[in-house]
mmCIF file as Biopython writes it, N, C-alpha, C and O atoms, coordinates in Angstrom:
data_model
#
loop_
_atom_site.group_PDB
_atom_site.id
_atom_site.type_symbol
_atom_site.label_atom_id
_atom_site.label_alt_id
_atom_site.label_comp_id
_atom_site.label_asym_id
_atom_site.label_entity_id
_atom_site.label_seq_id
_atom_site.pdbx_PDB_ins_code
_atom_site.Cartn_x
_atom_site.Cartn_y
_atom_site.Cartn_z
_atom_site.occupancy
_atom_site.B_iso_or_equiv
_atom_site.auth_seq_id
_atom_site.auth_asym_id
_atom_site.pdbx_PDB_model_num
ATOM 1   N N  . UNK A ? 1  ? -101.411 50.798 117.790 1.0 0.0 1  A 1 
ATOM 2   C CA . UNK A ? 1  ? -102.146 49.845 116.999 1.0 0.0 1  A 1 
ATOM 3   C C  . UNK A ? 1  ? -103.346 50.547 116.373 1.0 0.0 1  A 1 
ATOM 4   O O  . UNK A ? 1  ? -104.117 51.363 116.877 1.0 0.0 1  A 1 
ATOM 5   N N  . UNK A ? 2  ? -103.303 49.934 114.937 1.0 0.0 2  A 1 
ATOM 6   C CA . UNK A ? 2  ? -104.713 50.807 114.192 1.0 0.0 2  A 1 
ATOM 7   C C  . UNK A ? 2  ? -105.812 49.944 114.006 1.0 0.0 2  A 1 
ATOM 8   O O  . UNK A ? 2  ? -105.581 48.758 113.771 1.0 0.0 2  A 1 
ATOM 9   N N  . UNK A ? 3  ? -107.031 50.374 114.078 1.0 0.0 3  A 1 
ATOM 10  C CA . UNK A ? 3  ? -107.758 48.982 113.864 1.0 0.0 3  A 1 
ATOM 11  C C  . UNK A ? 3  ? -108.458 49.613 112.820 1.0 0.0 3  A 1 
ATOM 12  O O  . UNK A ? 3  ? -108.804 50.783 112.985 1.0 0.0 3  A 1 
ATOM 13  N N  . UNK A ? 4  ? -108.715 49.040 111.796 1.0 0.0 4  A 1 
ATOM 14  C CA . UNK A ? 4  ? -110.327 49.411 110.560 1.0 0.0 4  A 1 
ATOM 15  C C  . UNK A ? 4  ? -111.388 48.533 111.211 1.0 0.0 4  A 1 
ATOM 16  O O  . UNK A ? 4  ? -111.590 47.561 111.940 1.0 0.0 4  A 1 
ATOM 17  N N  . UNK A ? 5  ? -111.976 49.574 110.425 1.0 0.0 5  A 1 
ATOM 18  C CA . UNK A ? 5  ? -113.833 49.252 110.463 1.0 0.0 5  A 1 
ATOM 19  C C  . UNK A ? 5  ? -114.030 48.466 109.134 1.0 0.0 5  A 1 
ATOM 20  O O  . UNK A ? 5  ? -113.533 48.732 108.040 1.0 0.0 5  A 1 
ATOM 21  N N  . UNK A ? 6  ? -114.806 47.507 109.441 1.0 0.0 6  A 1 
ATOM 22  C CA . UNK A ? 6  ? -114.388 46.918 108.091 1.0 0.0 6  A 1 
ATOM 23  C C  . UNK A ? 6  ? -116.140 46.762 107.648 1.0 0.0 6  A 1 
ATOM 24  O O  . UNK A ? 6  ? -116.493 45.910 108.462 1.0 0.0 6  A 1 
ATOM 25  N N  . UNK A ? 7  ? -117.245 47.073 106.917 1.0 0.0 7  A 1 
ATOM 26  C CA . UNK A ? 7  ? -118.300 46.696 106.504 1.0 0.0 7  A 1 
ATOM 27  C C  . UNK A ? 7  ? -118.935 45.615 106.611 1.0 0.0 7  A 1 
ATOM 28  O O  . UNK A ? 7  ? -120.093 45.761 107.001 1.0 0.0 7  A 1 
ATOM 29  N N  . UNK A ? 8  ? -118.379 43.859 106.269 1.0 0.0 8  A 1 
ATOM 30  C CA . UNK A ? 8  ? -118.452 43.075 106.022 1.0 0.0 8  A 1 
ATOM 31  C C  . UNK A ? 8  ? -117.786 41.883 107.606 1.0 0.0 8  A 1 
ATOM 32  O O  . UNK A ? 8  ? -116.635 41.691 108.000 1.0 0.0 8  A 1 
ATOM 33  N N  . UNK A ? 9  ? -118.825 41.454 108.004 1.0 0.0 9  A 1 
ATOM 34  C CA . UNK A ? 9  ? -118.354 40.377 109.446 1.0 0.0 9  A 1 
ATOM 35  C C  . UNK A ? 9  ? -118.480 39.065 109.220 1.0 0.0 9  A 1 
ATOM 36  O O  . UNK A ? 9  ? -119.606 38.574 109.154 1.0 0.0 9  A 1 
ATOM 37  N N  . UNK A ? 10 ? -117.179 38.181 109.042 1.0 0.0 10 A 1 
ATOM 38  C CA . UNK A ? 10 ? -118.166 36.831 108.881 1.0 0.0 10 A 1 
ATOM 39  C C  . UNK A ? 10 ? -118.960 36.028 110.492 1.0 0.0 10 A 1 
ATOM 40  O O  . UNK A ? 10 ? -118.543 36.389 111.593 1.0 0.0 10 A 1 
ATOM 41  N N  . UNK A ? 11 ? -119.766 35.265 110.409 1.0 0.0 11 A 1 
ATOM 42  C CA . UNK A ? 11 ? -120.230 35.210 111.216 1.0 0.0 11 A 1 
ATOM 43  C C  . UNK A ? 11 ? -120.879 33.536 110.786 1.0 0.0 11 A 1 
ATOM 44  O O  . UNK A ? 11 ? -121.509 33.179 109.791 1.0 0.0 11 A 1 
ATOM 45  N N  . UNK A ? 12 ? -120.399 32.732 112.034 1.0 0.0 12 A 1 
ATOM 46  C CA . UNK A ? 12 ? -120.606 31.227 111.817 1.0 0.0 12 A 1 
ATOM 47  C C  . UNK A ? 12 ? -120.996 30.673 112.808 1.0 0.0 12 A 1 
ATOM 48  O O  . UNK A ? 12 ? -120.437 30.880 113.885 1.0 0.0 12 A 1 
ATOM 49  N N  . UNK A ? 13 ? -122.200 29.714 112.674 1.0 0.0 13 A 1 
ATOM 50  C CA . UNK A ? 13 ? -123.167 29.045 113.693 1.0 0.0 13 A 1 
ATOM 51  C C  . UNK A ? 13 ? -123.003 27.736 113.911 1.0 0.0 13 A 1 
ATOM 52  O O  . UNK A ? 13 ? -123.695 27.007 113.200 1.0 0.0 13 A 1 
ATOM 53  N N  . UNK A ? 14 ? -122.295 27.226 114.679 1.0 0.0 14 A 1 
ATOM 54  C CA . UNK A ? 14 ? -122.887 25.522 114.671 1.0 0.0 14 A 1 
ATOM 55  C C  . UNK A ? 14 ? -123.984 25.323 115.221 1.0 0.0 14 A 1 
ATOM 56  O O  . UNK A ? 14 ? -124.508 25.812 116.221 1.0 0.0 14 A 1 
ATOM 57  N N  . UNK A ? 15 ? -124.438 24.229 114.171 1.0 0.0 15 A 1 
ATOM 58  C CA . UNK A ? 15 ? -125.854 23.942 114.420 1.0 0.0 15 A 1 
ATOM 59  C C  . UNK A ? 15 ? -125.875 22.107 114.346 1.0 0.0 15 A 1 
ATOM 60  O O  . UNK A ? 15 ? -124.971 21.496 113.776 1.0 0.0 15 A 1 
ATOM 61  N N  . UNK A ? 16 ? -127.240 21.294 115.126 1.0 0.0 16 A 1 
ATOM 62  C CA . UNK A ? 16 ? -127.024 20.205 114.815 1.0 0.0 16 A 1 
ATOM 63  C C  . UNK A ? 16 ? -127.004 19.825 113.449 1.0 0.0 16 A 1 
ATOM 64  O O  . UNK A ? 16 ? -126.650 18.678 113.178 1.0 0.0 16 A 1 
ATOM 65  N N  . UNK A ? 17 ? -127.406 20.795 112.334 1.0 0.0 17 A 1 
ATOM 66  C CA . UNK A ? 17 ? -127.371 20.556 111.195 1.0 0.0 17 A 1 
ATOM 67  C C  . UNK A ? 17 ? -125.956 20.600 110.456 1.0 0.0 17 A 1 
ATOM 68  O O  . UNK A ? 17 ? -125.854 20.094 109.338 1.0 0.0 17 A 1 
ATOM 69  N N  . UNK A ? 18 ? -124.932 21.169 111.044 1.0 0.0 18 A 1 
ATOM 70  C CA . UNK A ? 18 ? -124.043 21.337 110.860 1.0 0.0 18 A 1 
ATOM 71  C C  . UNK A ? 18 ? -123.719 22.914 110.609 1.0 0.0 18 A 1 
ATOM 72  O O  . UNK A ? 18 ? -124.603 23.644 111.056 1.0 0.0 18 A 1 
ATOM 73  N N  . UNK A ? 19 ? -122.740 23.519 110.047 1.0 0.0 19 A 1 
ATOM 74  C CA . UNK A ? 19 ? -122.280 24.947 110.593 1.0 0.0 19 A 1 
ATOM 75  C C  . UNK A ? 19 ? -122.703 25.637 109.386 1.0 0.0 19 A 1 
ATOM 76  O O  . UNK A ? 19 ? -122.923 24.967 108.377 1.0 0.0 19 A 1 
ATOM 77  N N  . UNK A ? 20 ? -122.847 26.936 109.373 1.0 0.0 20 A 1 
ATOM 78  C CA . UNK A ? 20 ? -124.272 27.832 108.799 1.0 0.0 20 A 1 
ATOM 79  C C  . UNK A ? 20 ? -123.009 29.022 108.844 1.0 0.0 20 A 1 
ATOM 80  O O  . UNK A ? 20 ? -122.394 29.218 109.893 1.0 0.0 20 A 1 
ATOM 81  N N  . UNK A ? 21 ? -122.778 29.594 107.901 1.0 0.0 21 A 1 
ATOM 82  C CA . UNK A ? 21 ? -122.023 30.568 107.410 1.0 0.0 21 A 1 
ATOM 83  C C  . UNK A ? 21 ? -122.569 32.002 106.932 1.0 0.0 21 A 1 
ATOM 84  O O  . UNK A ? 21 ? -123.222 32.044 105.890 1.0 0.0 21 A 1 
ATOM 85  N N  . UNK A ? 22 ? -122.408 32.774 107.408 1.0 0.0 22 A 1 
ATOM 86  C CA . UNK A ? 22 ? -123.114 34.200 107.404 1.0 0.0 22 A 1 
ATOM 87  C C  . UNK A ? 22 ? -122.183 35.247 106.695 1.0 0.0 22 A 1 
ATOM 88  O O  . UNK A ? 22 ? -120.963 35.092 106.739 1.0 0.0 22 A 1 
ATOM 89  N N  . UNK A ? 23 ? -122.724 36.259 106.073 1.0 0.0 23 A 1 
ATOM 90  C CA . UNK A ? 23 ? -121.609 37.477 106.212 1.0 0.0 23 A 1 
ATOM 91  C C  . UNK A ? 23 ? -123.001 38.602 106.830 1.0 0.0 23 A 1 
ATOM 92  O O  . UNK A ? 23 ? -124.159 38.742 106.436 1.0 0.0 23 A 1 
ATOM 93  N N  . UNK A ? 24 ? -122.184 39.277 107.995 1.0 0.0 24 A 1 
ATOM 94  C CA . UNK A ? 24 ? -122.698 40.342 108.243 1.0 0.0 24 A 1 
ATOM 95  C C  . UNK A ? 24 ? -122.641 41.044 108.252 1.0 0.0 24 A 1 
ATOM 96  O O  . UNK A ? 24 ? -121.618 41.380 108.849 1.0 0.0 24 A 1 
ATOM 97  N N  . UNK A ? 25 ? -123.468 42.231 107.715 1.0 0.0 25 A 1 
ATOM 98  C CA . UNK A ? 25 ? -123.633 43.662 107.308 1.0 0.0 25 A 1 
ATOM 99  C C  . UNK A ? 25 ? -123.921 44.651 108.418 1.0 0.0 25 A 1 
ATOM 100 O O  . UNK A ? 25 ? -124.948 44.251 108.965 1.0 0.0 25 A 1 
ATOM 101 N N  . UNK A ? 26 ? -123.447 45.871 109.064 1.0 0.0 26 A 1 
ATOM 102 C CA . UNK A ? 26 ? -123.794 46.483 109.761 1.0 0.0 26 A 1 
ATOM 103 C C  . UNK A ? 26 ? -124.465 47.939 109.394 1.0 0.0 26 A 1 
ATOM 104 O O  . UNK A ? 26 ? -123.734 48.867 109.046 1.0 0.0 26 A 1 
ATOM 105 N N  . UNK A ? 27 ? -125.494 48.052 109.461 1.0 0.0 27 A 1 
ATOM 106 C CA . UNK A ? 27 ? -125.998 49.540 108.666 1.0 0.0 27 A 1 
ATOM 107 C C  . UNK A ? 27 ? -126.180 50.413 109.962 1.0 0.0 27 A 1 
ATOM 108 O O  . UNK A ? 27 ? -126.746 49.846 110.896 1.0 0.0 27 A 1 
ATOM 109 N N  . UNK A ? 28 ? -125.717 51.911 110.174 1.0 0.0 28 A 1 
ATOM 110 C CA . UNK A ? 28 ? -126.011 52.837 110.726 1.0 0.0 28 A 1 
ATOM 111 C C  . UNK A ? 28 ? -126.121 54.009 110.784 1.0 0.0 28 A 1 
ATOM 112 O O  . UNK A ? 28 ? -125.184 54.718 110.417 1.0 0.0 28 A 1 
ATOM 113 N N  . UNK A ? 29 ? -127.290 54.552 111.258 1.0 0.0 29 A 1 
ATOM 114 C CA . UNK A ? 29 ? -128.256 55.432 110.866 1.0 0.0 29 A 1 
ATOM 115 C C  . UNK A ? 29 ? -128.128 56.822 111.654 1.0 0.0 29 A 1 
ATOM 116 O O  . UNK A ? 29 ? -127.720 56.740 112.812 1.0 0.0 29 A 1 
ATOM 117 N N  . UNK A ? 30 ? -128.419 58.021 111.170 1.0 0.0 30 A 1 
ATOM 118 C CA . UNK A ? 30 ? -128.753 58.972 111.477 1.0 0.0 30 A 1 
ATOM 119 C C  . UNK A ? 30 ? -127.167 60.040 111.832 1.0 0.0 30 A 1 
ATOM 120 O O  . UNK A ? 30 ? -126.082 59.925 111.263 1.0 0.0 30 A 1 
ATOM 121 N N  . UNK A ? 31 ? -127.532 61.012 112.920 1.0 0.0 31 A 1 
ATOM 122 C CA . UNK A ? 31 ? -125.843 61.505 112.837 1.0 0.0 31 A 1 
ATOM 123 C C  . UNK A ? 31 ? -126.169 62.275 114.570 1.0 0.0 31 A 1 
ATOM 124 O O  . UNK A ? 31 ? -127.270 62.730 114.880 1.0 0.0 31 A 1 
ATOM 125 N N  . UNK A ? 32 ? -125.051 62.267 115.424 1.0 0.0 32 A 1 
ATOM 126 C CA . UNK A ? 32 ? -124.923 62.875 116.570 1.0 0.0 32 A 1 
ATOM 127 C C  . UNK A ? 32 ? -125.721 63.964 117.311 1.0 0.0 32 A 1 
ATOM 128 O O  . UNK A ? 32 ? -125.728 64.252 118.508 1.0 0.0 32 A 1 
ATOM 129 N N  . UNK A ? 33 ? -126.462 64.541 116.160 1.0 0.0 33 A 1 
ATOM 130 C CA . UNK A ? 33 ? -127.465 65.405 116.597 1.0 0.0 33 A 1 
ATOM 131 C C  . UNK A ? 33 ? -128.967 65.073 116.729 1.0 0.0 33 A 1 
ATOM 132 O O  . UNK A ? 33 ? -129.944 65.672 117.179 1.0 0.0 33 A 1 
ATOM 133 N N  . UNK A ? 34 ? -128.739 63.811 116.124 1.0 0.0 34 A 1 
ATOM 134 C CA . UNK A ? 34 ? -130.256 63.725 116.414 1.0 0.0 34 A 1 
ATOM 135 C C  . UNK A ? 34 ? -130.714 62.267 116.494 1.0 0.0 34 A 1 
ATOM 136 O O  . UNK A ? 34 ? -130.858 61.351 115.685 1.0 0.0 34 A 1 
ATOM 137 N N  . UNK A ? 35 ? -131.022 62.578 118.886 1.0 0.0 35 A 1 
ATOM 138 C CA . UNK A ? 35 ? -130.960 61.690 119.437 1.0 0.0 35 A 1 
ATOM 139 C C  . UNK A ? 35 ? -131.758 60.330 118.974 1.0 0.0 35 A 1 
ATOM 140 O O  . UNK A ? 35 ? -131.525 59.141 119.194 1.0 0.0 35 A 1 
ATOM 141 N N  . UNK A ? 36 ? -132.847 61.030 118.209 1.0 0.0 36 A 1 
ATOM 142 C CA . UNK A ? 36 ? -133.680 59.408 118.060 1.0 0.0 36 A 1 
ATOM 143 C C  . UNK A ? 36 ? -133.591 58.378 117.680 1.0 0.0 36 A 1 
ATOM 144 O O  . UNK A ? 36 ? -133.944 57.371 118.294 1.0 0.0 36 A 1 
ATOM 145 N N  . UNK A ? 37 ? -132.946 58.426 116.246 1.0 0.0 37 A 1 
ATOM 146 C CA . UNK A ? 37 ? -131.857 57.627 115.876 1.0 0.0 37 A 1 
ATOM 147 C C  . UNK A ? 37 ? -130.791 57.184 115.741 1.0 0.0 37 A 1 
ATOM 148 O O  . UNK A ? 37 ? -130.440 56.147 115.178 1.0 0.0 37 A 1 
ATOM 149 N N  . UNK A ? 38 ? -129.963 58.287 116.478 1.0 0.0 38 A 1 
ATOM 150 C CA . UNK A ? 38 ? -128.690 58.049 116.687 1.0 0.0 38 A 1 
ATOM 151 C C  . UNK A ? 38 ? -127.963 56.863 116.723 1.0 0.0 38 A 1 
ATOM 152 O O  . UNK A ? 38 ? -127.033 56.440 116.036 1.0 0.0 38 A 1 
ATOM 153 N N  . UNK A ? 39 ? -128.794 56.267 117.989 1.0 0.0 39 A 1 
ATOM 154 C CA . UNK A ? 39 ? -128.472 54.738 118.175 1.0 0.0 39 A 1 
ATOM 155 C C  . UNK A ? 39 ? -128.873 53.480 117.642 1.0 0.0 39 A 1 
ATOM 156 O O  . UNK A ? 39 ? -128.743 52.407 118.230 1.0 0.0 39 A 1 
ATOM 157 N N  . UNK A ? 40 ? -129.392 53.654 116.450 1.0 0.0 40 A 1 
ATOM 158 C CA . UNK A ? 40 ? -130.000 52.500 115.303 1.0 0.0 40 A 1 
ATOM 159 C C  . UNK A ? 40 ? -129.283 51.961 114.843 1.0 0.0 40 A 1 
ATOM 160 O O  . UNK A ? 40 ? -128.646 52.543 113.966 1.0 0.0 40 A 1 
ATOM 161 N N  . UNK A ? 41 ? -129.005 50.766 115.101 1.0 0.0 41 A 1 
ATOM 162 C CA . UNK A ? 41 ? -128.081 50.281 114.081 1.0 0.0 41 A 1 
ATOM 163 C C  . UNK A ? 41 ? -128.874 48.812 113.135 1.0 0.0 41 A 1 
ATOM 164 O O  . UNK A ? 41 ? -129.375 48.018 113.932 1.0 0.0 41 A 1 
ATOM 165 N N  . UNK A ? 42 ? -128.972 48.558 112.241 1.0 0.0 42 A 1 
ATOM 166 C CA . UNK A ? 42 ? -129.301 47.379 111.607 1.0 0.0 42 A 1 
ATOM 167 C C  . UNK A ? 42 ? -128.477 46.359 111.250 1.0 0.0 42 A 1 
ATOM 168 O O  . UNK A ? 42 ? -127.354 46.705 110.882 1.0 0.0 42 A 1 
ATOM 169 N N  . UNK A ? 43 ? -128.761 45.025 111.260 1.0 0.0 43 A 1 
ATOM 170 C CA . UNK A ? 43 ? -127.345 43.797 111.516 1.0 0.0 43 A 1 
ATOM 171 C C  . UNK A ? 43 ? -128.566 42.957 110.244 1.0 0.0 43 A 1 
ATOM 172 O O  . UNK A ? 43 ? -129.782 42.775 110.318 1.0 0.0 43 A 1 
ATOM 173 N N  . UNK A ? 44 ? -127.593 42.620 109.195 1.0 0.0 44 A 1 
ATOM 174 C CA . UNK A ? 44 ? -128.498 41.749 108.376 1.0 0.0 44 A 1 
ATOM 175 C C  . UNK A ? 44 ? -127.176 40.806 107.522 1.0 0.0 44 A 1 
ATOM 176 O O  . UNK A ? 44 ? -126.107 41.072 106.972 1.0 0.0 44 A 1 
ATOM 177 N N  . UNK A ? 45 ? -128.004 39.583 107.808 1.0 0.0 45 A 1 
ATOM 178 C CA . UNK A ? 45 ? -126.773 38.322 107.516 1.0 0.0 45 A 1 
ATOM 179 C C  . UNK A ? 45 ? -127.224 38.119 106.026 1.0 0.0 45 A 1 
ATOM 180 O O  . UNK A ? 45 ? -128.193 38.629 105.463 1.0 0.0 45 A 1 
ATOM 181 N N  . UNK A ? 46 ? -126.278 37.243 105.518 1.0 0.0 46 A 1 
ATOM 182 C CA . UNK A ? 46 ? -126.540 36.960 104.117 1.0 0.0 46 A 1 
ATOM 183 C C  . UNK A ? 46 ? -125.721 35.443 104.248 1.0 0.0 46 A 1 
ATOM 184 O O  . UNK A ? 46 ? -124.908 35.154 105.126 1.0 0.0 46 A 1 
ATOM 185 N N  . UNK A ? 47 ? -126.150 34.618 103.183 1.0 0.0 47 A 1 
ATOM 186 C CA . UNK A ? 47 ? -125.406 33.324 103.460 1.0 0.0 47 A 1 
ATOM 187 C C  . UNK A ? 47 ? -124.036 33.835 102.580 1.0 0.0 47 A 1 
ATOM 188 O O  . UNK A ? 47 ? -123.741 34.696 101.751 1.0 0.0 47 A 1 
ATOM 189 N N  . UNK A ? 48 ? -123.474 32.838 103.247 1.0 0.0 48 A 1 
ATOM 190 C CA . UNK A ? 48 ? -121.988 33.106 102.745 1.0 0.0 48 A 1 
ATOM 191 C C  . UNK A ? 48 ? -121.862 31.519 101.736 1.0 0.0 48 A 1 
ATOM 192 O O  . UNK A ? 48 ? -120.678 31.257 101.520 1.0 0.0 48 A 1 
ATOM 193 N N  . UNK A ? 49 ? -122.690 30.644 101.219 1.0 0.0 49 A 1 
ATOM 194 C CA . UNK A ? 49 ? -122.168 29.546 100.713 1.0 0.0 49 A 1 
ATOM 195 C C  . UNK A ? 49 ? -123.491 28.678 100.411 1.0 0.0 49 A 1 
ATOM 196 O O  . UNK A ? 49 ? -124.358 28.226 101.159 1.0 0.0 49 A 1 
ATOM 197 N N  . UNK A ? 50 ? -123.342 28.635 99.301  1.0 0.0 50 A 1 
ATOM 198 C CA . UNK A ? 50 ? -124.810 27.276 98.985  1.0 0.0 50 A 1 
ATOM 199 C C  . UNK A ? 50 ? -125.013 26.493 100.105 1.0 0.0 50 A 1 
ATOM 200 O O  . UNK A ? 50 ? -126.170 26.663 100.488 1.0 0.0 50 A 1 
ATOM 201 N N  . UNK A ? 51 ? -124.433 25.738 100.781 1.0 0.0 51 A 1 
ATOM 202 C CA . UNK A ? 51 ? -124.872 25.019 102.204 1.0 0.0 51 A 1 
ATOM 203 C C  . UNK A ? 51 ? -125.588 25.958 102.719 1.0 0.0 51 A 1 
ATOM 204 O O  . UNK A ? 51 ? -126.649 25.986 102.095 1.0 0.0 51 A 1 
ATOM 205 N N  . UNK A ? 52 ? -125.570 26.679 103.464 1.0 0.0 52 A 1 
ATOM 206 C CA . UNK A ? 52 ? -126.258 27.902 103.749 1.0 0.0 52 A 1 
ATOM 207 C C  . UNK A ? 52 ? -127.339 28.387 103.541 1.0 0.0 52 A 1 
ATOM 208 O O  . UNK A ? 52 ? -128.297 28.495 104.306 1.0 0.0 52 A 1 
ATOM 209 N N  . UNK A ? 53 ? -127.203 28.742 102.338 1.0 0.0 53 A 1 
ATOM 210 C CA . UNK A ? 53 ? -128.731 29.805 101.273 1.0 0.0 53 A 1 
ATOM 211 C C  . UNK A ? 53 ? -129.342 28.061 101.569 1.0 0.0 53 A 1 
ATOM 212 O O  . UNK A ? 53 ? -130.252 27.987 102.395 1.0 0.0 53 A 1 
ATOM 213 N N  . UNK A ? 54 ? -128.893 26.801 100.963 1.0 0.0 54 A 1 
ATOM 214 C CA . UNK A ? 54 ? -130.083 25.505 100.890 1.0 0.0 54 A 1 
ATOM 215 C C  . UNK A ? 54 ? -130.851 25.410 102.198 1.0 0.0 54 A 1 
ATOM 216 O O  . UNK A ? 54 ? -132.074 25.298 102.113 1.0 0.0 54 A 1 
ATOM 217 N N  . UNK A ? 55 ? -130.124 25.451 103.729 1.0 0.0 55 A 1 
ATOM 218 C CA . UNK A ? 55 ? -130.318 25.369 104.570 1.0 0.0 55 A 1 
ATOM 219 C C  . UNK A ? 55 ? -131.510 26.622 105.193 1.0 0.0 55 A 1 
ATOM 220 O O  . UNK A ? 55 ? -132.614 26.201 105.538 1.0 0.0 55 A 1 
ATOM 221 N N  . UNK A ? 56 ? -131.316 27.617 105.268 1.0 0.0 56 A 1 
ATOM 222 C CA . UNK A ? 56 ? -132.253 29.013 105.283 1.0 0.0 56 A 1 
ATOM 223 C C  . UNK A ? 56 ? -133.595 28.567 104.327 1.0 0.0 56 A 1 
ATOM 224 O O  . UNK A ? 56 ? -134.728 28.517 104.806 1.0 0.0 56 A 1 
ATOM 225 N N  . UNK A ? 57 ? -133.272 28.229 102.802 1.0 0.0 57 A 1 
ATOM 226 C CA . UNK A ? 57 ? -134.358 28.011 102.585 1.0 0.0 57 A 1 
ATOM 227 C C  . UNK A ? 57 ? -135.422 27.345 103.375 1.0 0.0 57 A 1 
ATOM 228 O O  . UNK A ? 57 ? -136.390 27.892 103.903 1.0 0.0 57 A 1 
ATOM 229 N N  . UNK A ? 58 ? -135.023 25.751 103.385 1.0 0.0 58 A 1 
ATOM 230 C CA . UNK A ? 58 ? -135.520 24.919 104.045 1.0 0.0 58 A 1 
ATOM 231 C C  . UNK A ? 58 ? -136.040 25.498 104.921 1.0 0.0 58 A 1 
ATOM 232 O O  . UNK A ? 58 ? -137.220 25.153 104.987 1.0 0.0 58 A 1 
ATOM 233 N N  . UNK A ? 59 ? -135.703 26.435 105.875 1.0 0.0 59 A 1 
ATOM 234 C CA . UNK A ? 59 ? -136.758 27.050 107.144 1.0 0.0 59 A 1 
ATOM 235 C C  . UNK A ? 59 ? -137.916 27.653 106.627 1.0 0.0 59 A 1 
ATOM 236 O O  . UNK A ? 59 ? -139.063 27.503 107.049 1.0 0.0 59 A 1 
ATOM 237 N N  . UNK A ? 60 ? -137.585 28.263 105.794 1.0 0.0 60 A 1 
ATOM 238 C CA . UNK A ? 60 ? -138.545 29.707 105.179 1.0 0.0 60 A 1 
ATOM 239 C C  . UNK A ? 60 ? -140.033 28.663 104.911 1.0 0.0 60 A 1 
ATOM 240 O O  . UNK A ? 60 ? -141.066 29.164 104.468 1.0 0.0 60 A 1 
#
């Protein structure tokens, strides 16, 4: 079995507001030699759907 890495995660919340749709991005940093960052990784959601982006606003 092969698996890909795929860039793009969707990622979905129920909430009492009702369900909150994400896509998530995984960014990672640096390269095997050099321990400090090696293990950085950055996770940053984006709305996946006007319900969503309206809802996020509203917090901000």
């Amino acid at each position: 079995m092969q698996f890909t890495r795929r860039p793009l995660l969707p990622f979905v919340m129920n909430t009492p507001a009702g369900q909150l749709r994400f896509l998530s991005a995984i960014a990672h940093f640096g390269t095997s030699e050099d321990v400090t960052i090696r293990d950085l990784r950055l996770e940053l959601l984006f709305p996946a759907d006007d319900a969503t982006r309206a809802a996020v606003r509203t917090l901000g």
